[in-house]
C-alpha positions in Angstrom: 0.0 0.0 0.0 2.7 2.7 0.7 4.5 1.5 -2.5 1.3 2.4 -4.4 1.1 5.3 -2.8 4.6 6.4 -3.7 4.3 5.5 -6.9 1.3 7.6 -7.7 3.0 10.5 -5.8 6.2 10.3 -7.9 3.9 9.4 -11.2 1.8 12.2 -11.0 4.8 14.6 -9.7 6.7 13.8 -12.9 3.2 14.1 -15.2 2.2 17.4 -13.6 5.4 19.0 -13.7 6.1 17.7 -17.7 2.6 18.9 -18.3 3.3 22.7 -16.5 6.4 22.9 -18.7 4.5 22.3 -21.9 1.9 25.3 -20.9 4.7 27.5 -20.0 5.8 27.0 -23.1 2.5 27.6 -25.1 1.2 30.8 -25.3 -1.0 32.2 -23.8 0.1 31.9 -20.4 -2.9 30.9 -19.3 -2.7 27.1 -20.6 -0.4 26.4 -17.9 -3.4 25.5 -15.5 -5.4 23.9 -17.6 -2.4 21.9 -19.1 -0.7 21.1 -15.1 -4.1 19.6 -13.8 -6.5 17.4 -15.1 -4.8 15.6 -18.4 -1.2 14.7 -16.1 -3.1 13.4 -13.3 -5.5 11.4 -15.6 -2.5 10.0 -17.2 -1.1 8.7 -13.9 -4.6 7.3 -12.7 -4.2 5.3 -16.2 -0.4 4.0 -16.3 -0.9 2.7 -12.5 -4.3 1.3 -12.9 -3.1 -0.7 -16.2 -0.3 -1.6 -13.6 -2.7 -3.0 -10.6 -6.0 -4.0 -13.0 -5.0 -4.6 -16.4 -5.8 -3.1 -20.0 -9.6 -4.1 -19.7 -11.2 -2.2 -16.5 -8.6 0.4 -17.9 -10.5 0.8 -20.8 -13.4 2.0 -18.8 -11.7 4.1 -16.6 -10.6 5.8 -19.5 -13.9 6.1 -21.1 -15.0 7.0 -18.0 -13.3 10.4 -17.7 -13.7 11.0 -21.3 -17.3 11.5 -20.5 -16.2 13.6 -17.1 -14.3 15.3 -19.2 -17.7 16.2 -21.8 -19.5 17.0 -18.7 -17.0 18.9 -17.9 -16.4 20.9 -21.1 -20.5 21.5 -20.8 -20.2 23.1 -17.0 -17.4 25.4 -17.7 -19.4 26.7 -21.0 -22.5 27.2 -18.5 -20.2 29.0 -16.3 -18.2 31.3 -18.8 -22.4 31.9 -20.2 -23.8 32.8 -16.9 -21.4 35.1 -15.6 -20.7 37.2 -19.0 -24.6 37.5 -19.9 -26.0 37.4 -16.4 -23.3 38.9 -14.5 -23.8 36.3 -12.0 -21.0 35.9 -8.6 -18.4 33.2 -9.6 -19.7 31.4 -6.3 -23.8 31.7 -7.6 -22.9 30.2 -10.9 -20.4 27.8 -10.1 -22.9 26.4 -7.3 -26.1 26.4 -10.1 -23.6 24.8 -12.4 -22.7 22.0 -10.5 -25.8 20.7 -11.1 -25.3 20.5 -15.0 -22.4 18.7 -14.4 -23.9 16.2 -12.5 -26.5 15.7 -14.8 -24.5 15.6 -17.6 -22.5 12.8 -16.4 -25.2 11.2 -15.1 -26.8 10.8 -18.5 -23.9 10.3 -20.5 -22.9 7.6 -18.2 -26.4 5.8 -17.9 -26.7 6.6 -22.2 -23.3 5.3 -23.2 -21.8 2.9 -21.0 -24.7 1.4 -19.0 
C-alpha cells in the first residue's frame, strides 16, 4: 500500500510537472493551468491502474473520464455563459452549475456505458 502510494506521488509529480512545462511554453500563459491539472493526473490514474488492473477495467476508466471530461467541457461553457450575460457571482454560478455537471454525467454515463 505505501509503494502504491509512492508510486502515484512520484507518477503524477513527474506528469504534472512535464505537463506545467509544456503550458509555459504555449502561449497564452494561461494554458499552464489547464495543461498542469487534469490531463497529467489522468494520465497517472491510467499507467498505474493498467499496472494493478490490467488493460480491460482500464479501458473503462478511461472512457470513464472522457465522459467527465464532456460534462466537464459542458459546465465550464455554462459557467463562462452565466457570468458574462447574467453577471452572476463566480460562487452563484459555479454552485447552479454544479448541477449541469452532475447531470451531464449522469446521463452520459447511464446513455453510453450502461
Amino acid at each position: 500500500m505505501l509503494q502504491e502510494i509512492i508510486i502515484r506521488v512520484l507518477v503524477g509529480g513527474m506528469a504534472v510537472s512535464a505537463f506545467a512545462i509544456l503550458g509555459d511554453i504555449l502561449k497564452p500563459k494561461s494554458f499552464a493551468g489547464l495543461f498542469g491539472a487534469a490531463p497529467s493526473i489522468a494520465l497517472a490514474t491510467l499507467l498505474l491502474t493498467i499496472s494493478k488492473e490490467g488493460h480491460a477495467y482500464t479501458a473503462i476508466e478511461g472512457r470513464s473520464m472522457g465522459l467527465g471530461a464532456i460534462a466537464f467541457f459542458l459546465y465550464a461553457w455554462v459557467v463562462t455563459r452565466a457570468m458574462i450575460t447574467a453577471r452572476w457571482s463566480a460562487l452563484r454560478v459555479t454552485v447552479a452549475a454544479i448541477f449541469v455537471w452532475c447531470v451531464c454525467a449522469i446521463a452520459l454515463w447511464r446513455v453510453l456505458l450502461k
